[in-house]
RODO-2510 file (C-alpha; in nm, 4 decimals, decimal comma):
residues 461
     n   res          X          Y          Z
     1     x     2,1398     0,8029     3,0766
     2     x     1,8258     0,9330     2,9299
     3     x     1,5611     0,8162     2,7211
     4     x     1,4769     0,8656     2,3213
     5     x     1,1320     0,9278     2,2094
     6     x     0,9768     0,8482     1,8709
     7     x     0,7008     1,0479     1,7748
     8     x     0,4599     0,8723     1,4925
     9     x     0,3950     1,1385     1,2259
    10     x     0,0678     0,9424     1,1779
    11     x    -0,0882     1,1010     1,4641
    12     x     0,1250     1,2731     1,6983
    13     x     0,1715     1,0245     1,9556
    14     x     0,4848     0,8631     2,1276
    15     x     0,5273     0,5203     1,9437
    16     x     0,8058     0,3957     2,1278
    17     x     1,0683     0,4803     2,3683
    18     x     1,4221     0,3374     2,4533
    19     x     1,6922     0,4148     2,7293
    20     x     2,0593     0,5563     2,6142
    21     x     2,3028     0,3843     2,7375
    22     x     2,5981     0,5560     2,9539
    23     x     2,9309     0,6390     2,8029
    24     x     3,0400     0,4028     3,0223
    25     x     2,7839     0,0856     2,9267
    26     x     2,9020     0,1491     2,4997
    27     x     3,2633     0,1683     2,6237
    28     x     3,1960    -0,1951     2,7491
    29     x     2,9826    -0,2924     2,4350
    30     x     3,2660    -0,2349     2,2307
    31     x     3,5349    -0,3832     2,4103
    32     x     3,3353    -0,7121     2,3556
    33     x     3,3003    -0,6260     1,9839
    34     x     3,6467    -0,5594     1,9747
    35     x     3,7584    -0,8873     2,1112
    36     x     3,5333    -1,0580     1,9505
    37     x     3,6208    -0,9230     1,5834
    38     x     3,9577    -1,1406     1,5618
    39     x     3,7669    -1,4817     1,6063
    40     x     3,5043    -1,3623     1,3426
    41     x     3,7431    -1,2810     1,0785
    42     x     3,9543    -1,5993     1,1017
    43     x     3,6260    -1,7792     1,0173
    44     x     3,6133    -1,8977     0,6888
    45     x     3,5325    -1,6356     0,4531
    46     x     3,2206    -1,8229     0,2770
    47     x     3,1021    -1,9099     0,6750
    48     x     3,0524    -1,4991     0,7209
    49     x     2,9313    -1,5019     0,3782
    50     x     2,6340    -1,7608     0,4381
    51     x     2,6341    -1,6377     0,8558
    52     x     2,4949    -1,2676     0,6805
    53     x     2,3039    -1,3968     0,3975
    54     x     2,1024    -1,6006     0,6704
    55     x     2,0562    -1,2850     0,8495
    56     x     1,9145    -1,1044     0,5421
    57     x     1,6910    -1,4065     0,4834
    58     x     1,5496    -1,3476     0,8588
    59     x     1,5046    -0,9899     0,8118
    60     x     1,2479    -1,0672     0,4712
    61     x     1,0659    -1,2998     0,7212
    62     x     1,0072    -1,0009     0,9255
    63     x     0,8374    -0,8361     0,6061
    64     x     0,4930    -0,8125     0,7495
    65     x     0,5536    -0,6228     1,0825
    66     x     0,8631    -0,3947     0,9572
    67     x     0,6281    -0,2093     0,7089
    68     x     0,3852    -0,1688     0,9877
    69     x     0,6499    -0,0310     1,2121
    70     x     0,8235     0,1705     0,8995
    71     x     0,4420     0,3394     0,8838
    72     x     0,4511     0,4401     1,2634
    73     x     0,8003     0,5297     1,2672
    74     x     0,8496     0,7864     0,9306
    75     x     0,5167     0,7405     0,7388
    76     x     0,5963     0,5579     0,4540
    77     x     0,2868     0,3903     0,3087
    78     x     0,2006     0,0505     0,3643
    79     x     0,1589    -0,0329     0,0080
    80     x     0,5295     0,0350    -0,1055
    81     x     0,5850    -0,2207     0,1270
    82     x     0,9164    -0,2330     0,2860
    83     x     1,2933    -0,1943     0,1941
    84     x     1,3644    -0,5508     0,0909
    85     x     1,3499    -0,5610    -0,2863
    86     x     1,7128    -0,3185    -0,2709
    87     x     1,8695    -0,5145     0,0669
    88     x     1,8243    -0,8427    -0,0992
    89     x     1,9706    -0,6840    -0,4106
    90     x     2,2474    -0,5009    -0,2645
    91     x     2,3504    -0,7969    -0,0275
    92     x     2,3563    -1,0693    -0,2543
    93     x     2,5565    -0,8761    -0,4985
    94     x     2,7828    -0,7934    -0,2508
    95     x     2,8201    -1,1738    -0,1218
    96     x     2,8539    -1,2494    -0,4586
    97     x     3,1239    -1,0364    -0,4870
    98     x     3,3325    -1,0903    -0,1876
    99     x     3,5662    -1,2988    -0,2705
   100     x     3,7159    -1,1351    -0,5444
   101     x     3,7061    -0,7901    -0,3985
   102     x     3,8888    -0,9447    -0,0401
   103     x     4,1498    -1,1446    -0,2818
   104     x     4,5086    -1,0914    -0,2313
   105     x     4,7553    -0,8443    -0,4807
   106     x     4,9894    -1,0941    -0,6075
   107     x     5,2636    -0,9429    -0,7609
   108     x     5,5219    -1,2248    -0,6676
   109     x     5,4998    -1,5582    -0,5448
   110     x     5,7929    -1,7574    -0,6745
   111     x     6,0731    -1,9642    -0,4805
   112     x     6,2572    -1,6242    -0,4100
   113     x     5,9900    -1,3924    -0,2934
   114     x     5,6330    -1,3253    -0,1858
   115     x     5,5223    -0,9919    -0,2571
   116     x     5,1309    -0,9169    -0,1835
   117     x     4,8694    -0,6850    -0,0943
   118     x     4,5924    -0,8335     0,1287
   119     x     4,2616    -0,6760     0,2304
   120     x     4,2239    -0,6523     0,5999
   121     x     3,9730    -0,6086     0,8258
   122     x     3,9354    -0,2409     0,9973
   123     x     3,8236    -0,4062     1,3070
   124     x     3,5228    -0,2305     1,4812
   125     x     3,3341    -0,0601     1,2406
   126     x     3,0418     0,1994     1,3547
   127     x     2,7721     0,2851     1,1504
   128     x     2,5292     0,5742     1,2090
   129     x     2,2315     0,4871     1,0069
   130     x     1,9526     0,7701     0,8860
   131     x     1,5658     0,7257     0,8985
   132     x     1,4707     0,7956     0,5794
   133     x     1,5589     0,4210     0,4165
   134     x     1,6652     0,2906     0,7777
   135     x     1,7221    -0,0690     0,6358
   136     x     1,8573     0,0393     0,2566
   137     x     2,1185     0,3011     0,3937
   138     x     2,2335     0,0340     0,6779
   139     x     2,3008    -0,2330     0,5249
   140     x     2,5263    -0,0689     0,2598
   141     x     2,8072    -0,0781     0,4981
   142     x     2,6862    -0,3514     0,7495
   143     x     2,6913    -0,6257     0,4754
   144     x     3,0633    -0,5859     0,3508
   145     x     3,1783    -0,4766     0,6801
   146     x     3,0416    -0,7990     0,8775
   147     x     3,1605    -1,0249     0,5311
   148     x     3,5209    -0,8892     0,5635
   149     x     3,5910    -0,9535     0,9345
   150     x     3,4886    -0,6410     1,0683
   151     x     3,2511    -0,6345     1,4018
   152     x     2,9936    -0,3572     1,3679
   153     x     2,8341    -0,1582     1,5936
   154     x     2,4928     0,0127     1,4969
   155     x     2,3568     0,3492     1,6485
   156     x     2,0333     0,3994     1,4420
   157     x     1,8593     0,7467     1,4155
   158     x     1,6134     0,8057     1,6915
   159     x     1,3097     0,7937     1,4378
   160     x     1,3813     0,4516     1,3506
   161     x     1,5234     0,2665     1,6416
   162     x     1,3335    -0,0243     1,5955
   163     x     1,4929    -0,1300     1,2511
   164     x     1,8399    -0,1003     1,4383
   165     x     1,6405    -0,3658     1,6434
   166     x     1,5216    -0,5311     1,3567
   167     x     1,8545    -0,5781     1,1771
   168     x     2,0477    -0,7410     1,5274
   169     x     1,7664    -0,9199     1,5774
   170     x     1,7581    -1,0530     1,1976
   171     x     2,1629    -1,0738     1,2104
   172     x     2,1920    -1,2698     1,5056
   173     x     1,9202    -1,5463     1,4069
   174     x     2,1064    -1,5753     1,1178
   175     x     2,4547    -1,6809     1,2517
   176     x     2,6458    -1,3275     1,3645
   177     x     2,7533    -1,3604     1,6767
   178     x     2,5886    -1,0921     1,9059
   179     x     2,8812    -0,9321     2,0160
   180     x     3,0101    -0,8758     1,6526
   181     x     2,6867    -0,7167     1,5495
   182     x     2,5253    -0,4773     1,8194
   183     x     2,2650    -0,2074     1,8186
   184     x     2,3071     0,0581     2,0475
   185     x     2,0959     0,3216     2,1648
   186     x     2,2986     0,6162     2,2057
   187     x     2,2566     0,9951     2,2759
   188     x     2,4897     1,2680     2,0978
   189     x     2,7223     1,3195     2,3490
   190     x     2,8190     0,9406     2,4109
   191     x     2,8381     0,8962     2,0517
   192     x     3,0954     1,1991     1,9663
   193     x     3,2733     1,1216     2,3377
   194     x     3,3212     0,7750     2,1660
   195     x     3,4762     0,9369     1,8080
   196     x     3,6980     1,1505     2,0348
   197     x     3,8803     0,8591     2,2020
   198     x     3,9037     0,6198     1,8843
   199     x     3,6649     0,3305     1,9667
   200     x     3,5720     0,2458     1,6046
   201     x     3,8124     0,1777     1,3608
   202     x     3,6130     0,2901     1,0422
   203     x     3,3126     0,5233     1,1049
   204     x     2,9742     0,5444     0,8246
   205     x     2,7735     0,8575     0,8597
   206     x     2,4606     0,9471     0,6523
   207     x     2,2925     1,2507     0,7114
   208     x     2,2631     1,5902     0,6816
   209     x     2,5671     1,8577     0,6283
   210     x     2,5468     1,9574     1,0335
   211     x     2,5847     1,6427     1,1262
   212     x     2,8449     1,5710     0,9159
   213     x     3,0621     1,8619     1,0169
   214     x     2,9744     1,7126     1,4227
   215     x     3,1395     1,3928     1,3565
   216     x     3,4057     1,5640     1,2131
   217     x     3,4763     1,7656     1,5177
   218     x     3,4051     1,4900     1,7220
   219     x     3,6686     1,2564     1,5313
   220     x     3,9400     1,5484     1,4733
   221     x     4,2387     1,4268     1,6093
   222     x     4,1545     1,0554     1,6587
   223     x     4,2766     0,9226     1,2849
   224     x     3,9122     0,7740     1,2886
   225     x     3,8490     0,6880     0,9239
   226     x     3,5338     0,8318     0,8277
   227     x     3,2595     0,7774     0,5591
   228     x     3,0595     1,0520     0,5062
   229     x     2,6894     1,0764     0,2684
   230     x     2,5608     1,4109     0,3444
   231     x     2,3139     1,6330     0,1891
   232     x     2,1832     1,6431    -0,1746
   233     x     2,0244     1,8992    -0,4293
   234     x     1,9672     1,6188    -0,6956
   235     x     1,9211     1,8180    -1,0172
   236     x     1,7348     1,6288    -1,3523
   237     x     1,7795     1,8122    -1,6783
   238     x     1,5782     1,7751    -1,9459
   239     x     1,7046     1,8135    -2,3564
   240     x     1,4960     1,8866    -2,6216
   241     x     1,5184     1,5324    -2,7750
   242     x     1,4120     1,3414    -2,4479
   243     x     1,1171     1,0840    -2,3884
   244     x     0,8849     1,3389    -2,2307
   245     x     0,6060     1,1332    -2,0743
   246     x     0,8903     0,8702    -1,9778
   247     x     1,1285     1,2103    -1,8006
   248     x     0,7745     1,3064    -1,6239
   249     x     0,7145     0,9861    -1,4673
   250     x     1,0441     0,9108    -1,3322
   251     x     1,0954     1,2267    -1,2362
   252     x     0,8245     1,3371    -1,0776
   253     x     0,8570     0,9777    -0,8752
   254     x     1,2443     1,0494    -0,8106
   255     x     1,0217     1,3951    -0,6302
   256     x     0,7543     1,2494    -0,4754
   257     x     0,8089     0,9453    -0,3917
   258     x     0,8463     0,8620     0,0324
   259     x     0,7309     1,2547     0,0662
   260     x     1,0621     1,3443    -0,1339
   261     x     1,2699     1,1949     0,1690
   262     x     1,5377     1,0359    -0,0603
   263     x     1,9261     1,0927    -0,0253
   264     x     1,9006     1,0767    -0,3969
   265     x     1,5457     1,2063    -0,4698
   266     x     1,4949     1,5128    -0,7384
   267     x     1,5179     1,8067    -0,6140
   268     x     1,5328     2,0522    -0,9216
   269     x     1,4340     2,0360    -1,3027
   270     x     1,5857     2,1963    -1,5831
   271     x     1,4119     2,1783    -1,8900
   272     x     1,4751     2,2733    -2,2073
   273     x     1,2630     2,5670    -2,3603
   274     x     1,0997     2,3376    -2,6510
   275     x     0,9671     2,1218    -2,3716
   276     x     0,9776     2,3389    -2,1385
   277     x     0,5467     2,3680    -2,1346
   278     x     0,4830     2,0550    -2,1955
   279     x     0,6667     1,8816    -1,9231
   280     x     0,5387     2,1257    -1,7049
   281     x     0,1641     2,0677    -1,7604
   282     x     0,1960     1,6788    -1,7508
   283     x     0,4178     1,7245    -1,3909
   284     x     0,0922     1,9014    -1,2651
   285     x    -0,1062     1,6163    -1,3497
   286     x     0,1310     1,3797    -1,2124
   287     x     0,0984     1,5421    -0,8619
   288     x    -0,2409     1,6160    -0,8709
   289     x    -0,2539     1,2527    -0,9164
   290     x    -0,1137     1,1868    -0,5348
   291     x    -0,3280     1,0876    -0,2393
   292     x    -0,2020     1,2658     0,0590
   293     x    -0,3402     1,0294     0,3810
   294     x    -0,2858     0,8063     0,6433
   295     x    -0,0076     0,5748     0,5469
   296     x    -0,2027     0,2592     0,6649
   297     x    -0,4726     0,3231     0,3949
   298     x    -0,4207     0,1567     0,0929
   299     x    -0,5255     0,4491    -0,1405
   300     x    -0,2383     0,6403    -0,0108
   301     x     0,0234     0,7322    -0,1958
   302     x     0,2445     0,9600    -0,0157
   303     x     0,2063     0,9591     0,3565
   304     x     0,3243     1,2445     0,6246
   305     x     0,6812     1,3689     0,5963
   306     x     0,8701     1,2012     0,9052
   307     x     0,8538     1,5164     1,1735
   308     x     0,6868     1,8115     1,1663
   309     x     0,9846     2,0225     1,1591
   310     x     1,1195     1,8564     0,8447
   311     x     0,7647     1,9808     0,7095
   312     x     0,8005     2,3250     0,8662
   313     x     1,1205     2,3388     0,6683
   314     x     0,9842     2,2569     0,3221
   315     x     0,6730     2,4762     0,4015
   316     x     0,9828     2,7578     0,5101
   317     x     1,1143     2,7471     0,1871
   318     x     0,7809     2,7135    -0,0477
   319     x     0,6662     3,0425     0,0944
   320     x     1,0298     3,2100     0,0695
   321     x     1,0315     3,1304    -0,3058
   322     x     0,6738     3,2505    -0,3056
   323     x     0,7583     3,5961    -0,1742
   324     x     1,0757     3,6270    -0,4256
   325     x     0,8207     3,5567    -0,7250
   326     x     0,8006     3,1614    -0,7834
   327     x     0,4686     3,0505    -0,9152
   328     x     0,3226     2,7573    -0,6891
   329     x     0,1497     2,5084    -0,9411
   330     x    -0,0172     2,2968    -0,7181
   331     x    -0,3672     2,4163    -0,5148
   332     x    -0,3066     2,2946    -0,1332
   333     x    -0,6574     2,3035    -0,1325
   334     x    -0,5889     2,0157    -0,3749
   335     x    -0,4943     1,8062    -0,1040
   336     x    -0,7589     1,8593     0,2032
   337     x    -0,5409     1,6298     0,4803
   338     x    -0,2621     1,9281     0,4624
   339     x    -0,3024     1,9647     0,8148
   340     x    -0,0288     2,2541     0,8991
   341     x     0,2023     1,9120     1,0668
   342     x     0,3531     1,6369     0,9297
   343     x     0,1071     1,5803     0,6650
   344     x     0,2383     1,7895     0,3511
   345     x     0,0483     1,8412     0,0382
   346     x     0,3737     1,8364    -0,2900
   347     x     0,4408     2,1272    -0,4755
   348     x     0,5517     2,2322    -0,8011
   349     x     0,7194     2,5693    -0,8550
   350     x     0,7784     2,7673    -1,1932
   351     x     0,9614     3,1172    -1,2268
   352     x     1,1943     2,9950    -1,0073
   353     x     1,6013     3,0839    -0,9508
   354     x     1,8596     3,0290    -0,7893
   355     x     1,8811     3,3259    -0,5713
   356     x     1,5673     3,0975    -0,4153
   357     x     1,7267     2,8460    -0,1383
   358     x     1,4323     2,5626    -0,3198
   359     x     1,7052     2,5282    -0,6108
   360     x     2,0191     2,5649    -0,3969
   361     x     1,9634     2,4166    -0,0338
   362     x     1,8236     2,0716     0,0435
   363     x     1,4519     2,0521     0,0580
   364     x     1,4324     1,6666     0,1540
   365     x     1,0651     1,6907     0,1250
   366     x     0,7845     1,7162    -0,1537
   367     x     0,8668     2,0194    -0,3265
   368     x     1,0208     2,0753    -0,7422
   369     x     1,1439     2,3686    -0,8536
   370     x     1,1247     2,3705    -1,2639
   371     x     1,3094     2,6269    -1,4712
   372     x     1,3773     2,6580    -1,8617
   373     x     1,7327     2,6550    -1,9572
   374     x     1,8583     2,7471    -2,3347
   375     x     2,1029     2,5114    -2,3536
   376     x     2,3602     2,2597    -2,2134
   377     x     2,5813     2,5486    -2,0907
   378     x     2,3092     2,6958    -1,9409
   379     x     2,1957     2,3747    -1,7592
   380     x     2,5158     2,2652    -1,6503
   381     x     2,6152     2,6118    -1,4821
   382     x     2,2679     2,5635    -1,2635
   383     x     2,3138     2,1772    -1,1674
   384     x     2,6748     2,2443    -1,0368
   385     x     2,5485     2,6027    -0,8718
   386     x     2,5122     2,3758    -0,5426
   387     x     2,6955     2,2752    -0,2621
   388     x     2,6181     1,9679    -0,2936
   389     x     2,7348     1,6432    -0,5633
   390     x     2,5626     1,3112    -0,5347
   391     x     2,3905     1,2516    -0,8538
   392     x     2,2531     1,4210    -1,1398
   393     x     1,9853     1,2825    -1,3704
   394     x     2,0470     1,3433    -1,7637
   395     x     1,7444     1,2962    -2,0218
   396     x     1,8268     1,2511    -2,3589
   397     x     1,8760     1,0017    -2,6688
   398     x     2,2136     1,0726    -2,7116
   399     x     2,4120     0,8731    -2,4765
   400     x     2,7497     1,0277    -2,6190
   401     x     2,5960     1,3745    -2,5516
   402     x     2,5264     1,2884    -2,1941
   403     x     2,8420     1,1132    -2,1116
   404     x     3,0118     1,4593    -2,2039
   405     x     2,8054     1,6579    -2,0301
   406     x     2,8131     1,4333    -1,7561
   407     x     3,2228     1,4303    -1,7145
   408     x     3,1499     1,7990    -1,6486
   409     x     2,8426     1,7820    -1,3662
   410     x     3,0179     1,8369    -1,0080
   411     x     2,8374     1,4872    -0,8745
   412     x     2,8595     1,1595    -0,7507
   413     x     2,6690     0,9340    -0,9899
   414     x     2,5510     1,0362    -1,3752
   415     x     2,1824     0,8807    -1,4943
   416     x     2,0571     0,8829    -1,7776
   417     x     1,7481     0,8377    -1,8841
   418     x     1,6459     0,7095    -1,5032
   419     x     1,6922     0,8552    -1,1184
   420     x     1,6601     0,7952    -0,7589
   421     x     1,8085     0,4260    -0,7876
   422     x     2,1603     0,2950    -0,6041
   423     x     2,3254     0,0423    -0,8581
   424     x     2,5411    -0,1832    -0,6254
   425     x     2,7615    -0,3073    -0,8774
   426     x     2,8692     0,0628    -0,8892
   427     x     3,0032     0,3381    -0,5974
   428     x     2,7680     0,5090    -0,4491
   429     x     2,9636     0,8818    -0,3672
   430     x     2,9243     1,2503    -0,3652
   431     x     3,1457     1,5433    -0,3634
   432     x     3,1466     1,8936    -0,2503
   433     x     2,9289     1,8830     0,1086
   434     x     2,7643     1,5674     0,0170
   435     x     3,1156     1,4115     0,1503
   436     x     3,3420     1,1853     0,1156
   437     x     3,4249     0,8341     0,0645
   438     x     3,1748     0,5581    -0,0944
   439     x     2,9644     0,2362    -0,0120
   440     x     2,8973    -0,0743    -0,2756
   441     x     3,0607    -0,2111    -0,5096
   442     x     3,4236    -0,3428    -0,5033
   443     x     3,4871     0,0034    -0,3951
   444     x     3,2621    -0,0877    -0,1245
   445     x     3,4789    -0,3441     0,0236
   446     x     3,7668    -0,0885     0,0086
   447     x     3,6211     0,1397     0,2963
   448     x     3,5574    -0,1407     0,5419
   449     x     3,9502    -0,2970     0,5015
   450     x     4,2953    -0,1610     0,4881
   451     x     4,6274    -0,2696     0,2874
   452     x     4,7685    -0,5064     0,4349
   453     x     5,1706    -0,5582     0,2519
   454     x     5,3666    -0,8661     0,2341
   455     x     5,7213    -0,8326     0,1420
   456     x     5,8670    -1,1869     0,1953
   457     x     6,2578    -1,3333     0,0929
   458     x     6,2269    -1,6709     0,1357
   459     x     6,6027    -1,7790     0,0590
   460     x     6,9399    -1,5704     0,1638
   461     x     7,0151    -1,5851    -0,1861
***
């Protein structure tokens, strides 16, 4: 066993500290999931419905205290608040939901034959949660998984262990039994020793493109289903007919906003060359805007990135495109608490391309790369020159233009005229190395069960 560490980005210091448990200790933890997962899903379904949406309830009463610990844990400003707006959202609508997504097939049911398709239950479904929306990300796949019989078993990233916490905690006062929902602090090597002998039924990932590949080789030969949301390179595009000052705020939010640590944030704009100055000038303003601080002070409005190597990373990259010729917009000097660590003052860069790894690998942290396109062909060969697909934000007022163009973009998810925002009435996926499968929606409930056939002849004749 050995012991996880979170440092605060807020200042440096160890903020909390938790034992791993032995492979050994999560072998045990999962038995008891496992045997308890049968009883769970031969509960009525609308008892696991109300048994989760009690647990969400708890979780909102924990408002006050999560944000603090959200601030200590990955430097989110207090004054966003927490996550609970989108996990109220995204598990009521998939409560709401359940029942017709878990309904039966029928194709026959007369006095000959029953013919059917049910949805079952995976059984012990793991979920590796990331820290960037630690709540958010979680419950995408611990709120259908729980509501259609599965037992769940959390490992949360080590810069957020206390939502994993949280969420049991919250869970369990709300009805789950604890052995069907458990968080469990584990290291690497438990985790992938686990994957290699087929302890969870259905496994969620989210995370970057290493890690990815990891539980990959860790699963490979174990039949483990696997859900997979990996890294992004978000791209917005810009047409000459767009809402400017509208495209500059969301955008420049869908940037900025939680130090650009978004699975779906922007990471690239393509503009086109009528607007091309305009936007430009008004996304300077925008950032200049920011107040780079202490996430506890209520004037702050984006806090420390989460680690000071994801900072060294985004820094990394700045000064590459730098030395290849980008032009950095935005005067560090702008933004006095840029203190070489965690705390990163955003960036805008012009005369940018793609031969720059700012508009081709994932940034994950306050930095835009802006370059003028010609025209849709242009912009479409840059936003699928990527390895990665999750979404791709369109800005026009053509919705017919955009819908064509969109069928074409290598991605996930098509916006238009909006970013950075997970519709749960629709799949959230990716392609290419952003990975594979996809959470919400009816699709949702698709991931966390399995076809179950009936073929039934009642009568000999």
């Amino acid at each position: 066993m050995g012991t996880i560490r979170i440092t605060s980005p807020v200042d440096g210091r160890i903020y909390a500290e938790r034992e791993t448990l032995s492979l050994a200790q999560a072998q045990a933890a999962i038995g008891r999931a496992r045997a308890a997962q049968a009883p769970w899903a031969a509960r009525p379904l609308d008892e696991r419905v109300a048994a989760v949406g009690a647990g969400i309830a708890a979780l909102g009463q924990m408002t006050d205290a999560i944000v603090e610990e959200l601030a200590w844990q990955m430097g989110r400003p207090t004054r966003y608040g927490g996550e609970f707006g989108g996990v109220n959202e995204r598990a009521g609508y998939m409560a709401g939901i359940a029942a017709e997504a878990l309904a039966p097939i029928v194709v026959e049911d007369s006095a000959r034959f029953l013919r059917k398709i049910e949805r079952a239950p995976m059984g012990v479904v793991g979920v590796l949660a990331p820290w960037n929306y630690p709540y958010l990300t979680a419950i995408n796949t611990i709120v259908p998984a729980l509501i259609a019989g599965n037992s769940v078993i959390l490992k949360h990233a080590s810069q957020t262990l206390l939502a994993g916490e949280r969420l049991a905690q919250a869970l369990h006062a709300g009805g789950v039994p604890e052995d069907v929902f458990q968080n469990l602090v584990l290291d690497h090597a438990v985790t992938e020793a686990l994957l290699g002998a087929r302890a969870f039924d259905f496994l969620n990932f989210t995370g970057s493109v290493a890690g990815g590949r990891a539980i990959e080789r860790a699963a490979a030969g174990s039949f483990t289903a696997l859900g997979l949301e990996l890294g992004g390179k978000d791209p917005g595009y810009v047409m000459e007919d767009a809402d400017l000052d509208w495209a500059v705020d969301t955008l420049m939010d869908g940037a900025m906003f939680n130090a650009g640590q978004c699975c779906c944030g922007i990471e690239r704009v393509y503009v086109a060359a009528p607007l091309y100055d305009d936007f430009v000038a008004k996304s300077v303003a925008w950032v200049e805007s920011l107040k780079l601080g202490n996430p506890f002070d209520a004037q702050t409005t984006l806090g420390p990135m989460a680690h000071v190597r994801f900072a060294r990373l985004v820094r990394d990259q700045i000064a590459e495109a730098v030395e290849k010729g980008a032009t950095p917009l935005i005067d560090p000097a702008t933004f006095p608490e840029d203190d070489g660590g965690a705390y990163l003052a955003p960036q805008l860069l012009v005369n940018v391309d793609h031969a720059m790894r700012v508009m081709r690998d994932e940034s994950f942290g306050p930095v835009l790369g802006i370059m003028k396109v010609a025209d849709d062909a242009e912009a479409l060969r840059l936003m699928n020159d990527t390895p990665y697909g999750l979404t791709a934000s369109l800005w026009t007022a053509d919705p017919a233009r955009a819908e064509a163009l969109g069928r074409r973009i290598e991605t996930g998810t098509v916006f238009l005229n909006r970013a950075d925002y997970l519709d749960p009435a629709i799949c959230w996926t990716g392609c290419k190395e952003t990975g594979r499968g996809g959470s919400l929606s009816v699709l949702g409930y698709h991931a966390v069960t399995r076809p179950r056939s009936y073929h039934f002849r009642k009568v000999r004749q």
